[in-house]
Phi, psi and omega in degrees: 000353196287327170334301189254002135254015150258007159294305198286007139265341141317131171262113152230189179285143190278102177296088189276107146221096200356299203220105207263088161248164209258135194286180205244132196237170176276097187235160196264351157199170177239144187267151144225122209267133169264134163244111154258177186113318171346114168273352174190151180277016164297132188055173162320133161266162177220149166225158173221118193272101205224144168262342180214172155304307171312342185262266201351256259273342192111305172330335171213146156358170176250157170302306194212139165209128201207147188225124184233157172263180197264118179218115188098029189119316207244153153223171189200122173223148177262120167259129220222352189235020191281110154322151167277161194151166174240144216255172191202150184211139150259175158217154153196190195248120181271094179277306159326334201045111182207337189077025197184143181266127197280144194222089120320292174264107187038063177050018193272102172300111161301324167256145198313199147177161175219200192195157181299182218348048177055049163276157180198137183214107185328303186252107163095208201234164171295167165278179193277355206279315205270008177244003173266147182219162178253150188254150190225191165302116145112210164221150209251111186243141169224160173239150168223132158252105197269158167215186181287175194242109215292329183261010155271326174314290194314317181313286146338297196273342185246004161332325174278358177243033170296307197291322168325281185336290173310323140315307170270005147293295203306316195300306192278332176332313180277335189291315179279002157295319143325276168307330152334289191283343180336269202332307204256348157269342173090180157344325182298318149289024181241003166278098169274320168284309194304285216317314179286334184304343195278314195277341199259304155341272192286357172279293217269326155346300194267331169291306191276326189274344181279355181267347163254353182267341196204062208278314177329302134338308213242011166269018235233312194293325168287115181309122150342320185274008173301132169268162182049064174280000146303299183286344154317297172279342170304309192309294194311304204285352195248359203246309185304300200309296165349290163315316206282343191274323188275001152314329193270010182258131200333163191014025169231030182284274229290331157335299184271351157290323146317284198305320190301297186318270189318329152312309196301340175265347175279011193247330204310315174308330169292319164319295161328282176324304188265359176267339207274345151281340176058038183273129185254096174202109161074028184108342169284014167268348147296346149112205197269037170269325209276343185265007185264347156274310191319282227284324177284327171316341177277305169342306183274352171277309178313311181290335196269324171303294189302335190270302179308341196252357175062051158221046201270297182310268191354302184291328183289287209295353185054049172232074173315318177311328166259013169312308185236054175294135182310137135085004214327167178283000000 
């Protein structure tokens, strides 16, 4: 992917036209490149125009580059000063107008884009053999139809729930690691609630330490008539570490496994507050949609604390008197 972004990151100056042509010199053909695909006539189409394998690969300059505008979908630009020889084209769609194709995620191009004879490829660039074509005597037209690059699309759509995702590796993880390893750890994999306690552990580790690295945000998540909301989230994050700790202290795991459930249902209102706000940290900027994942996702954090701390049965069975029994198995 380092190719295409450094084609797709030459800046040059923005050519504005419905149908963007190049003037016309004495030359022996003219090329005309078609772009479909668009999805709105919003930002630019940009093409890049390369002469060898060496501009394709990065190693030498591009021939051309020009940016125009979009209109019904479609764009067109004419090359008119063209040698004969063989030729190579991106296109892709610049919504922004930034002059560049955006690769946020692991070089994985965010904006639609294509290649000369519709080669396409998901991870990295076609090679030059399936995007090269040749200009003849007379005239040469190529099409391209850019589109989204399908594993940045899915990136994209489950993005506001990366912390969910990361949150629920961290929780299960050591159980399935474990069980993986049974054979070679022995009795020690064989505590499926310690193994979640573990996992329940290094979720709030990581939960508590984001109320001091990034206290900001997450005062965002609280109403203004809340008071001290700085000192607040500090207290709650100093408050998860604690907990997270006296799980492992002889007789106060189901203890500190309440008090965690109950935090964990004193936080649901902040959740509430910031998705119905569109506050944007951690996914609540999707607005109040965003509580149809939130709210059962605290639920399963609240049920995976009663299970792991072995206060699950108690609670199914209404035998409080055993609530706080040393040690669960």
């Amino acid at each position: 992917m380092s190719r295409m972004r450094f084609l797709f990151n030459i800046r040059i100056p923005v050519l504005l036209a419905s149908l963007f042509i190049t003037v016309p010199c004495a030359a022996d053909s003219v090329l005309t490149i078609h772009v479909d695909g668009f999805e709105s006539n919003d930002g630019l189409a940009r093409i890049i125009l390369l002469d060898s394998q060496a501009s394709y690969d990065g190693a030498a300059p591009p021939f051309r580059i020009v940016s125009g505008r979009i209109r019904d979908g479609r764009a067109t630009w004419s090359v008119f000063d063209l040698q004969k020889g063989t030729y190579a084209a991106i296109a892709h769609h610049d919504q922004n107008i930034n002059d560049e194709l955006d690769q946020p995620y692991f070089s994985l191009p965010l904006e639609p884009y294509g290649f000369s004879n519709n080669a396409f490829k998901t991870l990295g660039m076609p090679d030059f053999e399936a995007v090269q074509f040749n200009v003849v005597d007379g005239l040469n037209t190529q099409r391209i139809s850019v589109q989204h690059n399908p594993i940045a699309v899915a990136l994209l759509s489950i993005r506001p729930y990366i912390n969910l995702i990361a949150l629920t590796l961290i929780l299960v993880l050591p159980l399935l690691i474990c069980s993986a390893l049974r054979p070679l750890l022995g009795a020690w994999a064989s505590g499926t609630r310690r193994l979640g306690r573990f996992g329940l552990t290094l979720m709030l580790m990581m939960t508590s330490s984001a109320h001091f690295i990034s206290p900001e945000p997450m005062t965002m998540m609280l109403p203004d008539w809340v008071p001290a909301r700085t000192a607040l989230i500090y207290a709650t994050g100093l408050l998860g570490v604690v907990l997270a700790a006296a799980l492992w202290i002889r007789g106060s795991t189901q203890k500190a496994g309440l008090a965690i459930a109950l935090m964990l249902v004193a936080f649901l209102p902040a959740n509430i507050y910031a998705a119905l706000n569109s506050v944007p940290y951690g996914g609540a900027e999707m607005g109040p949609s965003y509580l149809f994942v939130r709210v059962p996702y605290q639920i399963f954090l609240v049920w995976w604390t009663l299970w792991a701390c072995g206060l699950t049965s108690s609670l199914r069975n209404n035998n409080w008197r055993s609530l706080f029994r040393p040690n669960p198995a």
